[in-house]
C-alpha positions as CSV (number, residue, x, y, z in Angstrom):
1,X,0.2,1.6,16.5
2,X,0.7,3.2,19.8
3,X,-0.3,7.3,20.4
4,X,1.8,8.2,23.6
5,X,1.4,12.0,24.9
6,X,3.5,14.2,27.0
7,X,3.5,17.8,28.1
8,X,6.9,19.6,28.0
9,X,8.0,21.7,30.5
10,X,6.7,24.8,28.9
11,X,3.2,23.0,29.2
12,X,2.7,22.0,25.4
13,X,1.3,18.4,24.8
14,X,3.2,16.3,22.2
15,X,2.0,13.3,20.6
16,X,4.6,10.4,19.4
17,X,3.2,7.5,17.6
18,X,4.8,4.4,17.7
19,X,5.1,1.2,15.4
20,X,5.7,-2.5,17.2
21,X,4.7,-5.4,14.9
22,X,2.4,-7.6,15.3
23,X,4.6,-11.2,16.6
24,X,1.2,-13.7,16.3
25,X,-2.5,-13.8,16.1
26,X,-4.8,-15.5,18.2
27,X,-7.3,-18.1,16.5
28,X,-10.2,-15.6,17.1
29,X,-8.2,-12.6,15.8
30,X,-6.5,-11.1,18.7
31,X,-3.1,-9.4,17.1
32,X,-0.1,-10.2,20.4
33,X,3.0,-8.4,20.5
34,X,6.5,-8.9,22.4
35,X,6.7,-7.1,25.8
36,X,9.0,-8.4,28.8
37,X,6.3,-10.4,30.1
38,X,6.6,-12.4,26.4
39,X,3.7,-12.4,23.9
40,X,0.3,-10.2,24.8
41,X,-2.6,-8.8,23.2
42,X,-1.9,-5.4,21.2
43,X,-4.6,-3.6,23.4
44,X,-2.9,-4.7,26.7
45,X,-0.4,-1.9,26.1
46,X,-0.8,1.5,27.2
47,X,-1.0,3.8,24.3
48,X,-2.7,1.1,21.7
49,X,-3.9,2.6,19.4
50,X,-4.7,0.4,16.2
51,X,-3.7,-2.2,14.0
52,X,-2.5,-1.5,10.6
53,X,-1.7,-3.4,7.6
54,X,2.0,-3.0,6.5
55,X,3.1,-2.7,2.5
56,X,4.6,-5.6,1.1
57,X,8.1,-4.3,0.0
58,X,9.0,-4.5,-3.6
59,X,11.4,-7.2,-4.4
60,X,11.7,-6.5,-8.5
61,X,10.8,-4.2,-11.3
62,X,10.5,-5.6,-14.5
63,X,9.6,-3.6,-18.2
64,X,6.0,-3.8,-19.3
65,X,7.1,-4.6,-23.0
66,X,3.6,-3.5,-25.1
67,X,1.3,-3.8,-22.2
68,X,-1.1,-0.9,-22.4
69,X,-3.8,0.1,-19.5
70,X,-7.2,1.5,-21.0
71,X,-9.7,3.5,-19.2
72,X,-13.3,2.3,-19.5
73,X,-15.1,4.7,-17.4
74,X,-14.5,7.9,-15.7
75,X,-13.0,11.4,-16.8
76,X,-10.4,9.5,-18.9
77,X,-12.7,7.2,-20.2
78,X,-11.3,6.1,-23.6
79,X,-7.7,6.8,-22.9
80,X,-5.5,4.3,-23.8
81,X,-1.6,4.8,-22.6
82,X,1.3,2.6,-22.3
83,X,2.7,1.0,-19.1
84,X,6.3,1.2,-18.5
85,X,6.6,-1.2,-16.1
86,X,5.8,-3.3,-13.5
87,X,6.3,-3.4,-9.8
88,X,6.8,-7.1,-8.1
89,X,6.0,-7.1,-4.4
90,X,7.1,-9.7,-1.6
91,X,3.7,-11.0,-1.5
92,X,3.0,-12.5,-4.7
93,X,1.0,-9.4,-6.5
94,X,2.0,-7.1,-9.4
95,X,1.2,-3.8,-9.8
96,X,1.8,-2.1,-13.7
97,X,3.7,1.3,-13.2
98,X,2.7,4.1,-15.7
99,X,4.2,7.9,-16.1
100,X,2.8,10.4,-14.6
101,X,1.5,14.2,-16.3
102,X,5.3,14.9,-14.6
103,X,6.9,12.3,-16.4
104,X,7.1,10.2,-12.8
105,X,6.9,6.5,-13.0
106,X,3.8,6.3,-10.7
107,X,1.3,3.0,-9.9
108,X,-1.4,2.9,-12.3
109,X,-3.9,2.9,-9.7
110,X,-3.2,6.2,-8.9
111,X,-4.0,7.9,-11.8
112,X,-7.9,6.1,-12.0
113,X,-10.0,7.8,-9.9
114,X,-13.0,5.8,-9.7
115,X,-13.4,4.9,-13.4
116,X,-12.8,1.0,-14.7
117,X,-10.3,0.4,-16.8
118,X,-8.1,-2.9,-18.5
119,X,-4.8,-4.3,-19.3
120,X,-4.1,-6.1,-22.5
121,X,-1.3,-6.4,-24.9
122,X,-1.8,-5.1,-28.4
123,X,-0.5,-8.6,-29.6
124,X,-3.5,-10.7,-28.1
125,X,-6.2,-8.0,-29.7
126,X,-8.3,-9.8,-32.4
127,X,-8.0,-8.2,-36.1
């Protein structure tokens, strides 16, 4: 990420923040971008500002059918509610989707706070 400022002619600054991706990393962790001069580290241009990890798309959703999230801790503690799905992502993981208090499919994750919870299918529950 790059932070760039101007001041317009009326004399008001303005920020613009900028994206390039990162092209290769260096074996002790140096992220290097294109520029004209070909590949160089992030912080050699002006404006750097960080480096930021970017979501992994999501390539398929796919039902949840039965799977249930519980909440083991927390102010829901002892809530039990079904997912309705789950999101595939790009990079391999698998997040289960639930419905929001707005009746929004919405990550799970979301809705946890900081309490602990699981994700079991009534079918694999002993008697």
């Amino acid at each position: 990420m790059y932070k760039h400022e101007h001041t317009s002619a009326d004399g008001k600054t303005h920020t613009t923040i900028l994206d390039q991706p990162v092209s290769a990393w260096g074996e002790d962790g140096t992220p290097f971008v294109a520029s004209q001069n070909g590949l160089v580290p992030a912080w050699d241009i002006p404006g750097f500002s960080y480096v930021t990890g970017v979501p992994s798309p999501t390539v398929s959703l796919l039902p949840a059918d039965g799977w249930r999230i519980q909440y083991l801790d927390g102010p829901n503690k002892g809530r039990s509610e079904p997912l309705v799905g789950w999101k595939a992502k790009a990079d391999g993981t698998v997040e289960p989707l639930i419905l929001s208090g707005e009746g929004s499919v919405v990550e799970a994750y979301i809705e946890l706070d900081d309490g602990a919870y699981r994700i079991y299918h009534p079918s694999t529950e002993e008697s």
